[in-house]
C-alpha positions as a Markdown table, in Angstrom:
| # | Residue | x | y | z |
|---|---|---|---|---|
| 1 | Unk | -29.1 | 28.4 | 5.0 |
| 2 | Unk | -32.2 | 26.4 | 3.1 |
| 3 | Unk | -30.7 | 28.0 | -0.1 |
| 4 | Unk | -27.0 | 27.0 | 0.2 |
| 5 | Unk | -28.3 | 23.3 | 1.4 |
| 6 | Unk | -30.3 | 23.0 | -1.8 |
| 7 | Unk | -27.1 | 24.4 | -3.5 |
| 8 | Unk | -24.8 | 22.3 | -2.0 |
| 9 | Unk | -27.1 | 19.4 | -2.8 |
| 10 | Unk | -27.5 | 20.1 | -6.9 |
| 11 | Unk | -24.0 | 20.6 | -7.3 |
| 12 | Unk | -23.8 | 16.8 | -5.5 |
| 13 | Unk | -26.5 | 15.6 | -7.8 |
| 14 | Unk | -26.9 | 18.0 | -10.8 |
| 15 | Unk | -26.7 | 15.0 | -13.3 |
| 16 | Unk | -29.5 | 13.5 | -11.7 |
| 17 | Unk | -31.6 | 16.4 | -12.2 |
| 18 | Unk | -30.7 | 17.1 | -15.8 |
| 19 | Unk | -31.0 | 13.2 | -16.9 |
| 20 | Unk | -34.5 | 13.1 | -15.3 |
| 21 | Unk | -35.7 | 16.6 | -16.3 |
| 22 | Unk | -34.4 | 15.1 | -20.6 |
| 23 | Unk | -36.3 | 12.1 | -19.8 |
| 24 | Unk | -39.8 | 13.1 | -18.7 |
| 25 | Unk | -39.9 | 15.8 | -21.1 |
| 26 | Unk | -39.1 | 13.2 | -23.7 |
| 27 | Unk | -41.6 | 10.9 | -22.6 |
| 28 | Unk | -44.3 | 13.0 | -21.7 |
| 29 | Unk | -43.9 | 14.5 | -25.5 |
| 30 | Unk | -43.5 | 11.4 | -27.3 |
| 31 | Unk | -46.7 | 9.5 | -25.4 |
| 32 | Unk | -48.8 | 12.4 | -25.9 |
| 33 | Unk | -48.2 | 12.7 | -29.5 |
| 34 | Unk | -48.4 | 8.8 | -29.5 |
| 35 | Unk | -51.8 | 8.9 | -28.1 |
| 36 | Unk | -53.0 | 12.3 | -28.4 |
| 37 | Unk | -53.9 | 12.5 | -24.9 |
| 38 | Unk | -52.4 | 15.1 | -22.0 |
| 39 | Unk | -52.7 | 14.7 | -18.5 |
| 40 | Unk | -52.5 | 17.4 | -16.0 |
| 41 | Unk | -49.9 | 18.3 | -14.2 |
| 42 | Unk | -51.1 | 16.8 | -10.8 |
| 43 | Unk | -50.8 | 13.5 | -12.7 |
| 44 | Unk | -47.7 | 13.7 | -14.4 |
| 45 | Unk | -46.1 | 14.9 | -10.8 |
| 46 | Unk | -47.7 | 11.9 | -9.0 |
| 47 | Unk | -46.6 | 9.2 | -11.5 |
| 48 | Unk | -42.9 | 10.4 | -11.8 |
| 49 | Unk | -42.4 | 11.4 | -8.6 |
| 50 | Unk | -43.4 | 7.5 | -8.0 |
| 51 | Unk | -41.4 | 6.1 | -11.0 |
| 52 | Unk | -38.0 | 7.6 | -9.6 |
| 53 | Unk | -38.9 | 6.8 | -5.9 |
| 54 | Unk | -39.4 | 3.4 | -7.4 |
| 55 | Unk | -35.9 | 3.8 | -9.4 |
| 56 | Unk | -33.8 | 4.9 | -5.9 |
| 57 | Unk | -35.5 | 2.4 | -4.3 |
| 58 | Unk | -34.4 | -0.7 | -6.5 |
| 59 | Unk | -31.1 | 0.7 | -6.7 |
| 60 | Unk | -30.6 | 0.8 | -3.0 |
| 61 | Unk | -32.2 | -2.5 | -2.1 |
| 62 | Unk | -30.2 | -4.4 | -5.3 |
| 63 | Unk | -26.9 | -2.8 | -4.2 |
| 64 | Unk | -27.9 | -4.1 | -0.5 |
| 65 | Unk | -28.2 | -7.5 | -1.7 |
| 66 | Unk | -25.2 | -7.8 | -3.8 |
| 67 | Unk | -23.1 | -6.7 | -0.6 |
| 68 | Unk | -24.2 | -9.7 | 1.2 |
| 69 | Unk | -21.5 | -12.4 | 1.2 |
| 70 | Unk | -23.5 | -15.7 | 1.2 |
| 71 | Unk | -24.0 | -18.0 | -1.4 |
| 72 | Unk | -27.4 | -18.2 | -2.6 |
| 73 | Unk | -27.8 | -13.7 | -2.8 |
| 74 | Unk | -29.0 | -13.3 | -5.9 |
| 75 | Unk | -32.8 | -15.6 | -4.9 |
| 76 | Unk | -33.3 | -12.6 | -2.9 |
| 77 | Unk | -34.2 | -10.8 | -5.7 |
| 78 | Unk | -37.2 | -12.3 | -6.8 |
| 79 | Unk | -39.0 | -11.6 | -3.6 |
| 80 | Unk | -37.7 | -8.3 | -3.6 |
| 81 | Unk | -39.0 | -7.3 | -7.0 |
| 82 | Unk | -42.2 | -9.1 | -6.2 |
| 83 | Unk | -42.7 | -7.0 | -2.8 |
| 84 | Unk | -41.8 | -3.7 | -4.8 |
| 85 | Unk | -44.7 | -4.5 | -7.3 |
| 86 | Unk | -46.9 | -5.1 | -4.8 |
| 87 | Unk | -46.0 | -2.0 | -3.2 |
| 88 | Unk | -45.9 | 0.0 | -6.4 |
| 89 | Unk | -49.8 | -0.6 | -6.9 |
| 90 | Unk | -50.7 | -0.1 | -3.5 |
| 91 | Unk | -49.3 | 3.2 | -3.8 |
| 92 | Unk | -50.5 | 4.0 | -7.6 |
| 93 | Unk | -54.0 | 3.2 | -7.1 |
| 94 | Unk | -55.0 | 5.1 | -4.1 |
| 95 | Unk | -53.2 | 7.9 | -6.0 |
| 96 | Unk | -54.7 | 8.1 | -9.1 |
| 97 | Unk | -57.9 | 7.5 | -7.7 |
| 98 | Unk | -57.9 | 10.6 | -6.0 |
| 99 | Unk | -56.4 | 12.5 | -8.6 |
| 100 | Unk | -59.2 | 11.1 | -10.7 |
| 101 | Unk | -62.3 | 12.6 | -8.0 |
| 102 | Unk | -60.3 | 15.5 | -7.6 |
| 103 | Unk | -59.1 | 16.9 | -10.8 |
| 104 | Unk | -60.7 | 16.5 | -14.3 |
| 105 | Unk | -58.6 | 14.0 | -16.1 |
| 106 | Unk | -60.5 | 13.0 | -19.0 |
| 107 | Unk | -62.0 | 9.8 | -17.8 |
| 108 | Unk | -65.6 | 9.5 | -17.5 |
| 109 | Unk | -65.8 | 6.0 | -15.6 |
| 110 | Unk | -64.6 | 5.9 | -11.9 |
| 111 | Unk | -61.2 | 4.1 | -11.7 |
| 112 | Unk | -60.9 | 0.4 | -10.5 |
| 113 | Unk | -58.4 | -2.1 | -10.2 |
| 114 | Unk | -58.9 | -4.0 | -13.2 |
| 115 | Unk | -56.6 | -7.0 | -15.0 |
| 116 | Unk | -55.7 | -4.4 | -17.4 |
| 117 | Unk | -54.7 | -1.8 | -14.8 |
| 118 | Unk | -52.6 | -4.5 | -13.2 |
| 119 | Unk | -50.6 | -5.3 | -16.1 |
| 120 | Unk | -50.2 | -1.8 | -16.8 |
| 121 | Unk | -49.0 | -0.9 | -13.9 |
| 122 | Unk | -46.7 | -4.1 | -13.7 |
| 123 | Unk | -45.1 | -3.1 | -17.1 |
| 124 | Unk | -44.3 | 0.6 | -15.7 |
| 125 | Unk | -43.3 | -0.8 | -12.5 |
| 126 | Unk | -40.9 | -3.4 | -14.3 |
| 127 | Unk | -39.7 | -0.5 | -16.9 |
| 128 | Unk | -38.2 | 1.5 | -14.4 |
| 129 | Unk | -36.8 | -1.4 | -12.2 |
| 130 | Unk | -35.0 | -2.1 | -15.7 |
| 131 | Unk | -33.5 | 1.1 | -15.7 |
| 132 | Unk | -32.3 | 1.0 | -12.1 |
| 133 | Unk | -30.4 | -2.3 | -12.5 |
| 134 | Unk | -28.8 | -1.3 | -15.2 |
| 135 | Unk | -27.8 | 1.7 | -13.1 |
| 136 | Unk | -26.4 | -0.2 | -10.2 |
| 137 | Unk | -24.7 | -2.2 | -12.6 |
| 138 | Unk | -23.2 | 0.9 | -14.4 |
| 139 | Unk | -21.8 | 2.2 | -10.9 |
| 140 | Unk | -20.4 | -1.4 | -10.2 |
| 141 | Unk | -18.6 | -1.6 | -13.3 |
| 142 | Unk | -17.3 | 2.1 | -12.7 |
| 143 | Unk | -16.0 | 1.1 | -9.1 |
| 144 | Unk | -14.4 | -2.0 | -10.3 |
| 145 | Unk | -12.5 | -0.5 | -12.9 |
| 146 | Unk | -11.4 | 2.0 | -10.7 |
| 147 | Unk | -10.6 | -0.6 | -8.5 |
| 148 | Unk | -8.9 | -2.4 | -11.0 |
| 149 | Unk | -6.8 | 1.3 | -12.2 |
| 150 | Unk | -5.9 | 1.7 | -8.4 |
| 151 | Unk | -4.3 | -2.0 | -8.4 |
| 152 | Unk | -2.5 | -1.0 | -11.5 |
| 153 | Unk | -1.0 | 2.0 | -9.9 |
| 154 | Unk | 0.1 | 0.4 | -6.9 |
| 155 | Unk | 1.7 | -2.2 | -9.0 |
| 156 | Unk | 3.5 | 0.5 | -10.6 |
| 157 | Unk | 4.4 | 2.1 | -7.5 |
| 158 | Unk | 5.5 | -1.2 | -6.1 |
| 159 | Unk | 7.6 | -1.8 | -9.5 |
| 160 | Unk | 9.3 | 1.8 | -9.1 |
| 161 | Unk | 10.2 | 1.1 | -5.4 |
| 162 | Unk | 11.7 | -2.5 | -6.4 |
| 163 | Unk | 13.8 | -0.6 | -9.2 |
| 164 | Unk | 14.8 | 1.7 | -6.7 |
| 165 | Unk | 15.7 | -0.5 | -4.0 |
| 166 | Unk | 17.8 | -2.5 | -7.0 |
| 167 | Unk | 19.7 | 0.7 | -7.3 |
| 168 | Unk | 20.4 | 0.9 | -3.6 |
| 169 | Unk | 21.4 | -2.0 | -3.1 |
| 170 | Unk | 23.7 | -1.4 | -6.2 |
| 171 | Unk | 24.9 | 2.0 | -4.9 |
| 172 | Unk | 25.5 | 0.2 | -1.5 |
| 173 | Unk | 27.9 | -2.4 | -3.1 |
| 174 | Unk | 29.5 | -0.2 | -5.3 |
| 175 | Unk | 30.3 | 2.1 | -2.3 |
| 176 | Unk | 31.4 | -1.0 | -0.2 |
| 177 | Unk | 33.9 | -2.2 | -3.7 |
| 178 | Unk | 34.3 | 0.6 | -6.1 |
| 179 | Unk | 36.8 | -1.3 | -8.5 |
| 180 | Unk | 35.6 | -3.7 | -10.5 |
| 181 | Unk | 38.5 | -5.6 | -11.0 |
| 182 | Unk | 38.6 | -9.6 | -12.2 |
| 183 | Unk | 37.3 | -11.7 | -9.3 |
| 184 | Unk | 39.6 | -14.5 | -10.2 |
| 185 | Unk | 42.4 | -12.6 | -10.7 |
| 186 | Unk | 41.8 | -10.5 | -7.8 |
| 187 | Unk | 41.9 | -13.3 | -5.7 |
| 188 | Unk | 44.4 | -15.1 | -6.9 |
| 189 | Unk | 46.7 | -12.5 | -6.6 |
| 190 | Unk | 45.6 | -12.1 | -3.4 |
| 191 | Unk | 46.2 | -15.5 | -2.4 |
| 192 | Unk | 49.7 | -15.1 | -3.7 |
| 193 | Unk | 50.3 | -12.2 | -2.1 |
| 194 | Unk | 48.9 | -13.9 | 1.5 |
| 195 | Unk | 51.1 | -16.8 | 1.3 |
| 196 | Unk | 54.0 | -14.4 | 0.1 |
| 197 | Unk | 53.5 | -12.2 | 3.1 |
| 198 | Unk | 52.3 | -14.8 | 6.0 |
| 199 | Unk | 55.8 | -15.5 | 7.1 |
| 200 | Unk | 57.4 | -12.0 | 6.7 |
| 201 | Unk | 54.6 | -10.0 | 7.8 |
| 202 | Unk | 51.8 | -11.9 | 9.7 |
| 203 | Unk | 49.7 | -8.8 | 10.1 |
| 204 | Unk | 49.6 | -7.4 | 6.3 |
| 205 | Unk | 48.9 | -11.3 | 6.1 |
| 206 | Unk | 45.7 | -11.2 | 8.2 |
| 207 | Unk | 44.8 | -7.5 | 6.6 |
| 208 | Unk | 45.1 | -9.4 | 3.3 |
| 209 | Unk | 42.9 | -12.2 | 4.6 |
| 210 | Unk | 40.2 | -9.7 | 6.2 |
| 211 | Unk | 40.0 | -7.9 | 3.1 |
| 212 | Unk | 39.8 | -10.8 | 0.6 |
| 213 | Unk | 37.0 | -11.8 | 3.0 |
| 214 | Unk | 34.7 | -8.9 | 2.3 |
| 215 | Unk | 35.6 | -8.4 | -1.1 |
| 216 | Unk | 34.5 | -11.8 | -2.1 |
| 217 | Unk | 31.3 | -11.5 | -0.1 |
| 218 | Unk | 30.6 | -8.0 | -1.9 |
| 219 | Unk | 31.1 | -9.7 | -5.4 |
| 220 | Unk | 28.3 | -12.4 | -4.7 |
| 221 | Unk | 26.0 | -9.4 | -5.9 |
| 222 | Unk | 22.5 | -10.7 | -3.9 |
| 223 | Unk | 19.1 | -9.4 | -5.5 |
| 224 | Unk | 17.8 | -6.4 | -4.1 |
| 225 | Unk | 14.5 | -9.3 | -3.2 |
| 226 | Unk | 16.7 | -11.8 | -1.3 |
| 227 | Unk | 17.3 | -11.8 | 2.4 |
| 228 | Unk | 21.2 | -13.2 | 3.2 |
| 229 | Unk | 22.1 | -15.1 | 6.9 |
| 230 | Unk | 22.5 | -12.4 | 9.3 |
| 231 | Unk | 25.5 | -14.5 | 10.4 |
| 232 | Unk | 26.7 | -13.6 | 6.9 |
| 233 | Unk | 27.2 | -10.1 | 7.6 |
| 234 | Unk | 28.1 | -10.2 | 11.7 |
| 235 | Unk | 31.2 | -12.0 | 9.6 |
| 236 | Unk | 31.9 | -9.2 | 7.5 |
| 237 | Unk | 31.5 | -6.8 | 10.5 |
| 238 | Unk | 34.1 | -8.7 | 12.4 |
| 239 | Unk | 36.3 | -8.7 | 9.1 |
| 240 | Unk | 35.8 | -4.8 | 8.8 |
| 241 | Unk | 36.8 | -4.5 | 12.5 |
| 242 | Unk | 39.7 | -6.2 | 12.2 |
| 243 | Unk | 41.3 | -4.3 | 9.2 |
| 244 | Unk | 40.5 | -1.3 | 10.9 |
| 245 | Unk | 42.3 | -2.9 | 14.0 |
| 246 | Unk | 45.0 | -3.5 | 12.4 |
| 247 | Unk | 45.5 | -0.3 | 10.0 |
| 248 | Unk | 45.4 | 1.6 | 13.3 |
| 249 | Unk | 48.0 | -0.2 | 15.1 |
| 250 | Unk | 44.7 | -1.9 | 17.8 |
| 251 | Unk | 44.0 | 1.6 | 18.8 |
| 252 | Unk | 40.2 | 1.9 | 17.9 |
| 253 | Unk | 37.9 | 1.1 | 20.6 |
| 254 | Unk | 35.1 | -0.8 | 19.3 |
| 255 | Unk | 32.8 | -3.6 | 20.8 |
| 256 | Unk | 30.6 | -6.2 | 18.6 |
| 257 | Unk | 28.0 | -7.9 | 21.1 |
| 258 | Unk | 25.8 | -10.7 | 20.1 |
| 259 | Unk | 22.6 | -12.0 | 22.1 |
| 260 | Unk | 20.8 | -15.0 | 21.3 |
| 261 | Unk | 21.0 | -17.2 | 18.9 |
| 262 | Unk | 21.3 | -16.0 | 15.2 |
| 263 | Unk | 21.3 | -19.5 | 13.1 |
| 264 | Unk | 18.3 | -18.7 | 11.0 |
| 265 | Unk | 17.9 | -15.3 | 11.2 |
| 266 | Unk | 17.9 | -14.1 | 7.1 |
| 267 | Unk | 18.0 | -9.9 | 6.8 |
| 268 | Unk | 18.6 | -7.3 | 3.7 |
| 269 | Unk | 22.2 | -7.6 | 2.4 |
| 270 | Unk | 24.8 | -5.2 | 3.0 |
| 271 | Unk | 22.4 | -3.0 | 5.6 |
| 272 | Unk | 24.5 | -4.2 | 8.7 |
| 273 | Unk | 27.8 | -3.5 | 6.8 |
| 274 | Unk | 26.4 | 0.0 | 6.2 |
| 275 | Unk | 25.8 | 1.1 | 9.5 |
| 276 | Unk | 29.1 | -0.2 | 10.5 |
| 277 | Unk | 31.1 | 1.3 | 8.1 |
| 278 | Unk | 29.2 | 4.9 | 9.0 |
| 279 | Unk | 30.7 | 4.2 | 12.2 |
| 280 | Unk | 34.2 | 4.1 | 10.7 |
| 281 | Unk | 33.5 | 7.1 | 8.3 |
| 282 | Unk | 31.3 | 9.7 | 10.9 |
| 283 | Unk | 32.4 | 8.5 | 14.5 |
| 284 | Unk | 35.3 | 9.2 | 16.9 |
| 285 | Unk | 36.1 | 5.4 | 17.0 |
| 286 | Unk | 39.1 | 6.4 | 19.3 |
| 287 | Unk | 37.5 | 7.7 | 22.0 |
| 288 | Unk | 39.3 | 6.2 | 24.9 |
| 289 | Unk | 36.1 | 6.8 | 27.4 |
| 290 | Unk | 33.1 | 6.1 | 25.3 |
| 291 | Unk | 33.6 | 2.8 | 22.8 |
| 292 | Unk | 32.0 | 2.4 | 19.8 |
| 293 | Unk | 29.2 | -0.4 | 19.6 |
| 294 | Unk | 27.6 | -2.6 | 17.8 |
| 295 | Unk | 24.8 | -5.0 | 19.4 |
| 296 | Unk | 22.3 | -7.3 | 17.8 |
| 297 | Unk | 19.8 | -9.0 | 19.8 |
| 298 | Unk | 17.5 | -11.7 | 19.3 |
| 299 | Unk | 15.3 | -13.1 | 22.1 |
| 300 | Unk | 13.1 | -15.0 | 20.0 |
| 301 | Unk | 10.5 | -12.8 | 19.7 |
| 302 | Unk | 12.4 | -9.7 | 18.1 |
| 303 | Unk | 15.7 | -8.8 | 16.5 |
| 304 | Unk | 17.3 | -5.6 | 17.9 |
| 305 | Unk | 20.5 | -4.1 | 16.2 |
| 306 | Unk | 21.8 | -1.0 | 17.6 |
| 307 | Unk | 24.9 | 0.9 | 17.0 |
| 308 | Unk | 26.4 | 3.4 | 19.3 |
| 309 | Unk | 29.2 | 5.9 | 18.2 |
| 310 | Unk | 30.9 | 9.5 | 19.3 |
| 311 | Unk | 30.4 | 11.4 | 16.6 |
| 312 | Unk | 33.7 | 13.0 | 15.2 |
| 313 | Unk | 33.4 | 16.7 | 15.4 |
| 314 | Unk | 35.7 | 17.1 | 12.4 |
| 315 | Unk | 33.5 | 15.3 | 10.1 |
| 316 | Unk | 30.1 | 16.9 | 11.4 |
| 317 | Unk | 29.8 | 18.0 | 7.8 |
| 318 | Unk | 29.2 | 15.3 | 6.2 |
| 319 | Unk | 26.4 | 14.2 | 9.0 |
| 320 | Unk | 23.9 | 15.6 | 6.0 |
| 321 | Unk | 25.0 | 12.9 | 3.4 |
| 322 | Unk | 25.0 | 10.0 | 6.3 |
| 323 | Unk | 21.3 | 11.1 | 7.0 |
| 324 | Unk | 20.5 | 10.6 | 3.0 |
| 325 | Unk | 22.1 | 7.3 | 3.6 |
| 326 | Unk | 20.2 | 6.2 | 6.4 |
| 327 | Unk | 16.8 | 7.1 | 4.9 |
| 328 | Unk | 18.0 | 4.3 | 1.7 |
| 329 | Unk | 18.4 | 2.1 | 4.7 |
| 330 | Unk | 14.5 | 2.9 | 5.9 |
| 331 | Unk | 13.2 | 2.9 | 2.6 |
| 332 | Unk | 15.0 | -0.8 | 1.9 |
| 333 | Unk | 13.5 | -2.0 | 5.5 |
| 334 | Unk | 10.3 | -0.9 | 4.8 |
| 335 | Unk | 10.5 | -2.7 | 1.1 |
| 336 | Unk | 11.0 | -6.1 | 3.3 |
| 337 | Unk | 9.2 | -6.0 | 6.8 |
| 338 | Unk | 6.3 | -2.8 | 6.2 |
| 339 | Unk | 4.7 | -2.4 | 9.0 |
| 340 | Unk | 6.9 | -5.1 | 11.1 |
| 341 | Unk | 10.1 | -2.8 | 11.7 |
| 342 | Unk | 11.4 | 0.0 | 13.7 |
| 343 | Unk | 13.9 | 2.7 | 12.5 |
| 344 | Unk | 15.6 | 5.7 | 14.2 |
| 345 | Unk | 18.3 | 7.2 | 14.7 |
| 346 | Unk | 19.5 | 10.2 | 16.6 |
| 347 | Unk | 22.1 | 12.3 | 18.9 |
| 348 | Unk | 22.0 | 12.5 | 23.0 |
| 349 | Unk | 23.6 | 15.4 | 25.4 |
| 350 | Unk | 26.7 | 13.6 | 25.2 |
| 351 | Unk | 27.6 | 14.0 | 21.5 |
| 352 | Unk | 26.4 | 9.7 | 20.8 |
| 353 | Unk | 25.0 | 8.9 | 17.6 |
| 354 | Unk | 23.0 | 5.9 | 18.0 |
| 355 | Unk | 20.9 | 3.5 | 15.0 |
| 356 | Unk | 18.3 | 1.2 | 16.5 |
| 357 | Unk | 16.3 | -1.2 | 14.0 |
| 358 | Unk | 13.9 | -3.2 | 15.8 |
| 359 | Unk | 12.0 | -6.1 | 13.8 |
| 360 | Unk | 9.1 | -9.0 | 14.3 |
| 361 | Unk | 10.3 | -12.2 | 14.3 |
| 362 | Unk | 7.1 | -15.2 | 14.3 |
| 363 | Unk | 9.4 | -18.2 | 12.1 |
| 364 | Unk | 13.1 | -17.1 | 11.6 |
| 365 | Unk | 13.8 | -20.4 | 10.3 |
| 366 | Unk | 11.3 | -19.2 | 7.1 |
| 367 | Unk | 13.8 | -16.4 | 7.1 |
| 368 | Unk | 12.1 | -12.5 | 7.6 |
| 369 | Unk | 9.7 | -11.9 | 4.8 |
């Protein structure tokens, strides 16, 4: 177990060992060429096992200090550096001095604590301090510019999303008005044909109306960025209901409730229209016992928008491309509200589909950002 702990522990720290091991060999051979003195083992062992201790130590303490958030940090280095050189001839003396009774070093005289030990030892002391700066800075640049390449990824991340929100919200309104006809001369001819038809047939008139309605708010073409009035689309909903009222001969059964007080309230374009237009497309909209509805609810607090449908069990196949659908609708709510919305969307034992969003409302007049 010793073994695979002192394993485990290289492999954390192997390029530790290596740089150290290259650098006492180095300067072990270079000084004693340089001066043509060797020390023994026992000495060498002391000294470096000191000098890293030493290194470690300033590293910790400096990285310590420049976590601190208050404004005058960086005075605390003088006393610290001052209190480690202290320390590191407190230590170094006693040390050698036994070394020096115990094992033959090559000095005749007894050691003492001379000027020139002092400033000896103050140079080595500050030598490796040095080293260990530079060190903590070297690991503080590496984590800012990882910081920094992490920033630059999300802001890629965030760019894809916003490009791919753009394309839903493009996909959305081309679904909602797949010709791209003239604006102008779409609607003038529609205009023509609604003052044509208003006396011979008043309810192709309003169908005309209705539709003229939602086409022109379709064309406005929002960013994918912009919230819209939620009123906005509650007026397309009840433009949609009334075509669909009126291409049916008033047969559908479907109920648009409204609670509280929506002047204000901004949301994602087109969402609303969406679900509602699902509700046409997958649902049994007929169903004489169980009406289809749509209920938004705002209590000051929250806005809740909920749609309940029979689900048509002729159309149960395209359920799977509805549910691709609804997760565009998740991925635009998250794009806009994070961690402030609510999504789901599921069947009961009674063959309902139901939609719920659910979203945090503080200042609605500011609109929902």
């Amino acid at each position: 177990m010793n073994i695979l702990k002192i394993k485990n522990w290289y492999n954390r720290n192997d390029i530790h060992v290596k740089a150290w091991l290259l650098f006492i060999i180095y300067e072990v051979f270079i000084t004693g060429i340089a001066t043509r003195w060797w020390g023994t083992p026992g000495n060498y062992i002391f000294h470096y096992l000191l000098n890293i201790s030493l290194f470690y130590f300033h590293a910790y303490g400096t990285r310590k200090i420049l976590s601190r958030s208050f404004r005058y940090k960086n005075w605390l280095f003088i006393p610290f550096v001052i209190f480690e050189l202290i320390a590191y001839i407190a230590i170094a003396f006693p040390g050698e001095y036994l070394i020096s009774i115990t094992i033959s070093t090559g000095f005749k005289d007894p050691m003492k604590i001379t000027e020139v030990y002092v400033l000896r030892s103050v140079w080595r002391a500050l030598y490796f301090i040095g080293f260990s700066t530079g060190y903590v800075f070297l690991l503080n640049s590496l984590k800012e510019r990882k910081r920094v390449q992490k920033l630059e990824k999300q802001s890629l991340v965030n760019t894809i999303e916003k490009q791919a929100l753009e394309n839903d919200l493009v996909q959305s309104q081309n679904n909602f008005l797949r010709s791209q006809i003239n604006p102008h001369f779409l609607f003038n001819t529609l205009n023509f044909i609604y003052n044509d038809a208003r006396k011979k047939a008043p309810l192709a008139a309003d169908a005309i109306m209705n539709l003229s309605e939602m086409m022109r708010y379709a064309l406005k073409r929002p960013e994918a960025s912009e919230l819209v009035p939620l009123s906005e689309e509650v007026e397309q909903i009840e433009h949609l209901i009334n075509l669909h009222k009126l291409r049916t001969a008033n047969t559908i059964n479907f109920n648009l409730e409204i609670e509280g007080d929506l002047f204000g309230i901004r949301f994602p374009p087109l969402i609303l229209l969406t679900l509602v237009e699902n509700m046409f497309k997958h649902g049994n909209i007929a169903h004489s016992a169980q009406p289809s509805i749509v209920q938004i609810n705002y209590d000051k607090a929250s806005l809740k928008i909920t749609t309940i449908n029979m689900i048509n069990d002729v159309k149960k196949k395209e359920l799977e491309s509805h549910h691709v659908g609804l997760e565009n609708i998740d991925k635009r709510l998250n794009n806009f509200f994070k961690d402030k919305y609510s999504f789901k969307f599921y069947k009961d034992d009674i063959n309902r589909y139901f939609t719920e969003i659910k979203v945090d409302i503080h200042n609605p007049l500011a609109g929902l950002n």
